[in-house]
Every structure is written in structure tokens, then in C-alpha cells.
N, C-alpha and C positions, 0 to 999 in steps of 0.2 A: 797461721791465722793473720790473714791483712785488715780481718776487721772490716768490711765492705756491706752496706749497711740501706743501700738503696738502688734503687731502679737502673740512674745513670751510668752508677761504677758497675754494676751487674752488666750494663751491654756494652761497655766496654770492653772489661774482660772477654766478654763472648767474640765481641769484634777482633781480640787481638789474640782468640786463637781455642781459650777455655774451651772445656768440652763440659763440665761442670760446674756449680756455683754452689759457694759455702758462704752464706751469710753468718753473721752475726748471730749468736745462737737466746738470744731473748727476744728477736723482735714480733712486733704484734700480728695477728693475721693479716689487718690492711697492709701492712709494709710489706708480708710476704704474697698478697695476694696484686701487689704494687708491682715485684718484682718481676713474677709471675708473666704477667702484661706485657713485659719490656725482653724479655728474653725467650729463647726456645730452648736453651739446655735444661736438663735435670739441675734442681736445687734438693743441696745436703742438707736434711736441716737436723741438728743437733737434739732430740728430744730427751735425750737423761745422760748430765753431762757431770764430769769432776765435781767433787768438791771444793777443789781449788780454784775452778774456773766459773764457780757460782753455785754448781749443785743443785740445777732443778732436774723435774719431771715434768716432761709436759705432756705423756700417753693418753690421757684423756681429751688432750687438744686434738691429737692426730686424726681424728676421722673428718673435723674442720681444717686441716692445716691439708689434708689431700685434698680435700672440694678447691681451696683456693689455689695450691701452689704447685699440681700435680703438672708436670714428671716429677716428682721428690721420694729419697731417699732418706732415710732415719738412719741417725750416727744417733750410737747408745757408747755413753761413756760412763759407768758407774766406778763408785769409788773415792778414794779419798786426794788422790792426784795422779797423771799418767805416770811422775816420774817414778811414783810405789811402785804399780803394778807394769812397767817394762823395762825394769833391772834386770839384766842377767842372772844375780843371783836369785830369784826369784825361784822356786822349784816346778817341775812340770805338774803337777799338783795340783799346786794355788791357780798356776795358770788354764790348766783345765777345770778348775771349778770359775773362775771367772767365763771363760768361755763357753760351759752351759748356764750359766748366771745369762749372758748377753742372749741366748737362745730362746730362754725364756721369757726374755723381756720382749726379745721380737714378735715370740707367739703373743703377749698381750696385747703387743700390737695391733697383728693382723686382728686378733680377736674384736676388738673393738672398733676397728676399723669395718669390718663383715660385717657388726652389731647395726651404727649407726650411720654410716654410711655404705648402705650394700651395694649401690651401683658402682663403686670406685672397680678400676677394674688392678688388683695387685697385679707385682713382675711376677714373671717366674725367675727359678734358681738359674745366673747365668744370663741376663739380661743382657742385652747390646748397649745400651745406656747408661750403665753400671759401669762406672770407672774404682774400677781398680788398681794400684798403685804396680808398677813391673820394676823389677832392682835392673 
């Protein structure tokens, strides 16, 4: 997290190579409807994050936060910090109830996104724009 938080540093990044953009995960729609304007990559935007890193939900916003800042991506982080839930000792367990916990969130998404925004057109699974992290 660099924290990058407007238009400028958004095309910047783009310019020096980014294929993605991870803003700041509170800012308002004009900002991201701001950034939106100044870029063509996909923007991540954080919609239900740590408790340690603030802990909202903004699923209710998403059918608004697609109109404005679409290619965008939803990062779901639930939970009480990342560093609980990606300890090694952690059991495969927990981790797969977190991982249909995160599934579920998603479908509320799309859910609501179909609801009040129906022209939004979703990705499919496996998307070209979807950056994925490679080890």
C-alpha cells in the first residue's frame, strides 16, 4: 500500500508501467470517479477490508462505485488483520471457511450490483485485466 490517493499519481503509475491501480481504500466516489477520468487501467478498489486497516463495508456502494470507476475490481478483506488470517499456523480449516466466507461476499456483490445497476456488464472468471499476482 503506497497510499496513492488521486488522479495525478494514478497516471503516473500507469505511465511508468502499472497495469493496475489500488487506491486508497475510503476515498469518495468523485475521487474515484476522478481517477477513473485520468487512467485506462482497472482500479482495485477495496470494498470490506481489515479491521486493522479501518474495517468498513462498502457492498452497498458497489453498484455506484461500477457506474463511476469501471474496469474495477473488488478486494474483500474481512477479518480482524491480515496478519491473523495468513499465518502458517493457521489450519486448512479456518482457511477454507474464510475462503467461502470471501465467496460469499462476492456473490453479494454481483448481487447487488445485477439489482441496481443492471447495465454494468461483470468479467467473467479469468478475465484479461485481472492481475493476478505470479511467485
Amino acid at each position: 500500500m503506497a497510499g496513492h490517493a488521486n488522479p495525478a499519481g494514478a497516471k503516473v503509475l500507469e505511465m511508468l508501467g502499472a497495469n493496475t491501480f489500488n487506491p486508497v481504500a475510503d476515498l469518495p466516489l468523485p475521487m474515484l470517479a476522478a481517477i477513473r477520468k485520468a487512467i485506462n487501467i482497472p482500479i482495485d478498489v477495496h470494498v470490506y477490508l481489515f479491521d486493522s486497516f479501518g474495517g468498513f463495508n462498502r457492498f452497498w456502494e458497489t453498484p455506484e462505485i461500477t457506474r463511476v470507476a469501471a474496469p474495477c475490481y473488488y478486494k474483500i478483506e474481512p477479518g480482524q488483520s491480515m496478519g491473523i488470517h495468513y499465518k502458517p499456523w493457521y489450519s486448512p480449516e479456518h482457511l477454507a471457511f474464510m475462503a467461502r466466507e470471501k465467496v460469499k461476499q462476492a456473490e453479494i456483490i454481483i448481487s447487488l450490483i445485477e439489482k441496481h445497476y443492471p447495465e454494468a456488464k461483470l468479467s467473467k472468471v479469468g478475465a484479461s485485466d485481472l492481475a493476478i499476482p505470479k511467485p
